[in-house]
N, C-alpha and C positions, 0 to 999 in steps of 0.2 A: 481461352488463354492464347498468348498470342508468344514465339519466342523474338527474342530482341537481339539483336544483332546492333554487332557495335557501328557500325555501319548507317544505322538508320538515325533520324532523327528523333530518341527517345532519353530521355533522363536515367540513367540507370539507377541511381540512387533509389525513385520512388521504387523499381519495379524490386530491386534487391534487396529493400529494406522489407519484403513483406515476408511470412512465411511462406512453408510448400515450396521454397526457391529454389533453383540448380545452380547454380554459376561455373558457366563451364566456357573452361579456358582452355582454345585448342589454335598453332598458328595456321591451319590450315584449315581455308574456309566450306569446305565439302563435308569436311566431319562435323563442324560445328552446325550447317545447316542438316544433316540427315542423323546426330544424335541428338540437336536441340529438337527436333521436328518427333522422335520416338521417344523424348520427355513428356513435351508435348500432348502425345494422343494418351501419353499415358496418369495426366492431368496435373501436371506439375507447368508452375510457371519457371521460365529459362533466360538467362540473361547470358546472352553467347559474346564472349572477348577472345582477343587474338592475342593479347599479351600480360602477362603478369601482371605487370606497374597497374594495369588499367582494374586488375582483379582487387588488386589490393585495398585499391578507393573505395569498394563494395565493401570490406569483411569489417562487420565490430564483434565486440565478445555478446552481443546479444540481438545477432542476427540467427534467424529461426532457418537458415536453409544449408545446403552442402556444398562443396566445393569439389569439382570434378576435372581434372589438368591432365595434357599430356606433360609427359617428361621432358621430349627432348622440343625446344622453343629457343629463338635468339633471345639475348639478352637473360634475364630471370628465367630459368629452366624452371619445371616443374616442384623439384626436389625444395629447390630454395623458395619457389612460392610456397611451398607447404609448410617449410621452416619460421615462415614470414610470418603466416598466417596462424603458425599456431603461439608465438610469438603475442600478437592478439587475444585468442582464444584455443589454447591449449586442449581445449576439447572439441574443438572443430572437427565434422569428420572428411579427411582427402579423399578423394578417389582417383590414382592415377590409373591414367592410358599411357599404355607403356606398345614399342616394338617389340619383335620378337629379342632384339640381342638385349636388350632392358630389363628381362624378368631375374637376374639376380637382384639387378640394382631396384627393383622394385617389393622385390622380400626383403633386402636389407630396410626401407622406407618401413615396408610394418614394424619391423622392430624399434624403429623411430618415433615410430606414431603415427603411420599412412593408415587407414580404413579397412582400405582394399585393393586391388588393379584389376585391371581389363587389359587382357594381352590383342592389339592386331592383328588383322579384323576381327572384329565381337561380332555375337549375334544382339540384334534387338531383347530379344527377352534377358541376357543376361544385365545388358543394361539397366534394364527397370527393374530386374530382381534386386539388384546390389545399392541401387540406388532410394531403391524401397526402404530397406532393411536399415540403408544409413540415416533418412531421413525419420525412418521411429526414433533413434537412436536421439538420433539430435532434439525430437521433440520430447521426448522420457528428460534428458538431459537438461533445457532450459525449464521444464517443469519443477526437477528436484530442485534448482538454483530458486526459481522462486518459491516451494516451499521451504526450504532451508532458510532461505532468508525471512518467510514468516514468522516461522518457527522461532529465530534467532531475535525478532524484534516481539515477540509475544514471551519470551523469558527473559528476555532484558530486565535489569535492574529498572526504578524508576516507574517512570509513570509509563502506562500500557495499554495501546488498544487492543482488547480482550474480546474475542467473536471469531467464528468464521462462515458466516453468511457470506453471500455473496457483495452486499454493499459494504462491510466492513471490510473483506479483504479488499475491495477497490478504495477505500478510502485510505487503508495503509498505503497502496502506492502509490496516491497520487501525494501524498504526503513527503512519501521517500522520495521522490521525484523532484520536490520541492524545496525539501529539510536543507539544502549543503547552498540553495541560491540566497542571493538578497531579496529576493518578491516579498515584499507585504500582503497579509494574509488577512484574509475575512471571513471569521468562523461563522455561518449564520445554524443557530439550533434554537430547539423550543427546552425551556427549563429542564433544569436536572439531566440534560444528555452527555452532561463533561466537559463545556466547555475549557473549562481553565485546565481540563487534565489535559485537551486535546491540545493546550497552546503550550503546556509545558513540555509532551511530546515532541512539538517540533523541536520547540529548545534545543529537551536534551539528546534529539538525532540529528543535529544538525552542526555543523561546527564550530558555532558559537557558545557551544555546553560548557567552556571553560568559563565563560563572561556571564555577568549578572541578568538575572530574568527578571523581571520587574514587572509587576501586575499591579494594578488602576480597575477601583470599581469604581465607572463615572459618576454612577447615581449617586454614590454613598460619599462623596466629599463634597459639603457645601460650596456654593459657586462661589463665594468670597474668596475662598479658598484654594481653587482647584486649578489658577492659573501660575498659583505660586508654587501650590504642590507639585504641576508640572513641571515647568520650567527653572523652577528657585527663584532668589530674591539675592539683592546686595545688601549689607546692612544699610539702612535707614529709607529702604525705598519706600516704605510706608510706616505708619504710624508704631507700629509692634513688631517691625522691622529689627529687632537689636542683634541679631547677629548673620551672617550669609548664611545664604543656607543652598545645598547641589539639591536642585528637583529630581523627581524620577528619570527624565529622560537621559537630564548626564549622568544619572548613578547608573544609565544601563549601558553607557558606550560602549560598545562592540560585543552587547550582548542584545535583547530581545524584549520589547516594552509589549506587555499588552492592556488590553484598553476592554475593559471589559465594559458591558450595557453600554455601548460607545452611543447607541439612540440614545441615553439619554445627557448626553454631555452639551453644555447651554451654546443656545447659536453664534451669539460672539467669541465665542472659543474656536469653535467649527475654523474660523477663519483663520485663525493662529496654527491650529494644526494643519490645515491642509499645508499653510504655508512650510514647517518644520518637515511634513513630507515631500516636499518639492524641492527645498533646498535644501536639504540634513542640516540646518545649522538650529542653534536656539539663542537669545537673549534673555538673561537673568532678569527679572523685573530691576528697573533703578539702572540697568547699565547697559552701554550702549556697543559692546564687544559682541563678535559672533563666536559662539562657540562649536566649532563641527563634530557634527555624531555619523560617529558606525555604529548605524542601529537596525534588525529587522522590526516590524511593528506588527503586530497580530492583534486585528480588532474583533471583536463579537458581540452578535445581535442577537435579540430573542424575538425580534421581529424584522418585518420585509423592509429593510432601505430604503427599497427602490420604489417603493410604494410610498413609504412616509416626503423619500424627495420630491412625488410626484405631486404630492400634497403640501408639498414647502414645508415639511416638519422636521425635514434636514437636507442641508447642504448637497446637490447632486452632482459638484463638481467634487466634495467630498468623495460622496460614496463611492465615483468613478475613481476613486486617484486610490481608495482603499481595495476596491475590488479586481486587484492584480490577482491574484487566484482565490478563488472562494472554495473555501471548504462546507459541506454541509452532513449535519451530523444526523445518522436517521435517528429518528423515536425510536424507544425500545417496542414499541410496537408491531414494528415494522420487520424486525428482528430476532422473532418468537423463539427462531431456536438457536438461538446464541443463552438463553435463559440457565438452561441448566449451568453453566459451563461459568456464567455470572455468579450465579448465587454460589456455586461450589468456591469460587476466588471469595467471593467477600466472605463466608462464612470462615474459609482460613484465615483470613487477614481478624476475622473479630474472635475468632478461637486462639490465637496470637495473644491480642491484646488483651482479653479477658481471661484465657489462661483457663477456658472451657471446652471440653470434647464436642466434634460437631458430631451431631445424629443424624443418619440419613434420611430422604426423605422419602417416603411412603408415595405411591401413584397418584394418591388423592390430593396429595399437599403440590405434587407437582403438575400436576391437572389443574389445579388451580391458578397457580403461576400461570401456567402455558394461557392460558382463556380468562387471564384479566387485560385490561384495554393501560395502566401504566401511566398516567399521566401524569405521575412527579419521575418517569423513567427511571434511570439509570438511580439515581440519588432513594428513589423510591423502594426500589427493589434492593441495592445495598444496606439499610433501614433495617425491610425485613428479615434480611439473612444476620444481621447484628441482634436483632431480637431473638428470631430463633434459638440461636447460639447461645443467648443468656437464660433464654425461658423455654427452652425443650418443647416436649411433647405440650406442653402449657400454651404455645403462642398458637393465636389463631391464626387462620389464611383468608377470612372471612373479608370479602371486599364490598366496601359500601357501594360503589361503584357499576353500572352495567356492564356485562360482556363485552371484548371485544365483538366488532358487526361486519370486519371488514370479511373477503370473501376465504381466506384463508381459518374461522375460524370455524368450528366443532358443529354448529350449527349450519353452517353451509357448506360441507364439504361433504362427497358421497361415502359409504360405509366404507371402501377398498379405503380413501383417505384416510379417514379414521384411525383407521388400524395401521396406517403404515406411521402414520403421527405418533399414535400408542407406543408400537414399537420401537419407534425414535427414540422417543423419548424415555423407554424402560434402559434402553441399551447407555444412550447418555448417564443414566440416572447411575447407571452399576458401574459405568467405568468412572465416573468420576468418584462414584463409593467404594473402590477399587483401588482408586488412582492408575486409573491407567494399566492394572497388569492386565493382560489376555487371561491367563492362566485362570486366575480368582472369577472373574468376570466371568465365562464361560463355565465354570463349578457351578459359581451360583447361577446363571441361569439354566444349567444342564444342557447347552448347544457344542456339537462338534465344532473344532478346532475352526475348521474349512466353513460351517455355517455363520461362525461368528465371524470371519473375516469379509466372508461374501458381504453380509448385513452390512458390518461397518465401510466397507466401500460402496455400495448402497446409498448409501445417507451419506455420505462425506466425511466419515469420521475416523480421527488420528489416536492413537491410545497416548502420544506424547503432548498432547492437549489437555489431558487430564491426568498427569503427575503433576503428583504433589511438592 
């Protein structure tokens, strides 16, 4: 690591925007080279400024590092940078370097919301003690914010990405990342992984949730058809033409069209659409007015694009004008232990509708789950938790299907595996038979308090994932 001094010719932005950052703001260039230099060794990267205005360009509310100022400075004193800053992010932690006649006015900063101070001259070590301590703080901190915000988009009302593997939590964010721009999206997944849930997700996180969502399965409306379906018609533009009619596209202005099996929609059409992408506008069949849309467009594939463009079996200036951010949804396969926590959602959702008790499931029924290979996924497995539901201890788990092969599965994995899998999967099994209480969950399995907890942080696991 290198510290950065305002002075040199470096970008502060890249180095401040990363985590493990100090940004430390002192007007006097001896401190800032022999505190940034004992950050430093102490393995933090340091972005040293001489003036507030210049600190300020650095801070957002989801910068991962600390802010370290003296108090007394021309212009922006320390106090007011701190005010600024937290003005931004209210939980930023300060840490002021204060003179000796400054340590009231630096107790009064805590009660304000300063971190901590450092009275002139410090020693080194207290430095990096304090600066330690803030920067857990700050990293505990941006942690809770993003699971809180998981938390808060997996019990939302609506439609719901439900997992927390690893690729499902990173598909929420690149989502929420996404949800509030205009990008056009291209979901590419293999059958039954949710496409149509994932495009109504965006929808309804995005701020177009008040405007109309409008969904198009290409395959399924004959081509005679589908350009009127889209677009509409005037009365008499053609033959059975007798009254106008608003296609999909303006029935979704300034809401969200999606374009499902978008491969299969016919190649003279291809051409029509890219165009309505390019220029937001539509024409009504029979009439010769432009009509402009606010629209996002979310298309989805069950196969590779970019492969069928490459084979002329669609449009590649299409697929490029579609592929403004690509979403890809993994197989449930891929996603083995996101399982329990699935079947437990859809058995409520079909114990709802059917207005039957769910029964839990036994080792053997979820051993089963866990080491089948899923290949109608998600649609597949909601299926069986709807049967279940209706046919008890009756429904079989019995798959015509091979084992899954890949290297995660039961068969290839060492005995310690096994067992930690086993364990997974019993803990999941009870809290989600539980719903989530500790209390119950640790009855029945007979573990101390502190061992159930250890477990479930272990495995990754939340007890408010599985209320009911």
């Amino acid at each position: 690591m290198q510290v950065v001094d305002e002075n040199q010719n470096t970008t502060h932005q890249s180095v401040a925007g990363h985590s493990n950052t100090v940004l430390l703001v002192d007007d006097e260039k001896h401190i800032r080279l022999s505190a940034g230099q004992t950050l430093e060794l102490a393995g933090y990267a340091v972005v040293a400024l001489e003036s507030a205005e210049k600190a300020l360009e650095q801070i957002t509310d989801e910068w991962c590092g600390v802010l370290v100022t003296d108090i007394n400075m021309p212009g922006i004193d320390g106090l007011e940078l701190m005010q600024r800053a937290h003005i931004i992010d209210p939980d930023l932690p300060v840490i002021l370097i204060t003179g000796h006649g400054d340590i009231s006015m630096a107790v009064s900063a805590m009660r304000n919301g300063a971190y901590d101070f450092i009275e002139k001259p410090f020693s080194t070590e207290l430095l990096v003690d304090i600066v330690r301590r803030a920067m857990e703080k700050r990293a505990l901190t941006i942690e809770n914010r993003r699971l809180r915000q998981e938390l808060e988009a997996q019990s939302a009302p609506g439609p719901r990405i439900i997992g927390n593997t690893s690729s499902v939590k990173q598909l929420r964010r690149l989502v929420h990342a996404v949800a509030d721009t205009p990008a056009d999206i291209l979901v590419l997944a293999e059958t039954g992984t949710g496409k149509d849930l994932m495009a109504r997700y965006i929808h309804e996180h995005s701020n177009r949730r008040d405007k109309n969502f409008v969904a198009i399965n290409c395959g399924a409306v004959p081509e005679s058809l589908i350009e009127s379906e889209l677009f509409g018609h005037e009365k008499g533009a053609f033959t059975d033409a007798k009254f106008k009619r608003i296609g999909k596209f303006e029935h979704a202005n300034g809401g969200t069209v999606f374009l499902d099996e978008i491969e299969s929609m016919p190649f003279a059409l291809q051409v029509k659409l890219l165009r309505v992408l390019e220029e937001r506008t539509i024409e009504r069949l029979g009439s010769n007015e432009l009509i402009p849309l606010d629209i996002r467009v979310i298309a989805a594939s069950k196969v590779d694009l970019k492969e069928q463009a490459e084979r002329g079996e669609f449009r590649e200036d299409l697929y490029y004008r579609l592929n403004v951010v690509r979403v890809d949804i993994p197989p449930l396969r891929e996603r083995l232990d996101d399982i329990p926590m699935l079947f437990q959602h859809f058995s409520i959702l079909a114990s709802t509708q059917y207005g039957r008790e769910v029964l839990p499931l036994n080792m053997e029924r979820m051993h089963s789950l866990m080491t089948h290979d899923w290949p109608g996924n998600i649609r597949e497995l909601r299926n069986l938790a709807e049967r279940y539901v209706l046919l008890g201890e009756s429904c079989t788990f019995d798959f015509d299907n091979r084992p899954i092969t890949d290297s995660t599965a039961s068969g290839k994995m060492t005995l310690p595996e096994q067992v930690e899998r086993f364990e997974k999967i019993l803990l999941q099994t009870e809290l989600s038979l539980h719903g989530g209480s500790i209390k119950d969950t640790l009855n029945s399995l007979g573990l101390p308090r502190k061992t159930l907890y250890d477990k479930m942080r272990k495995y990754g696991l939340d007890k408010n994932d599985y209320k009911s």
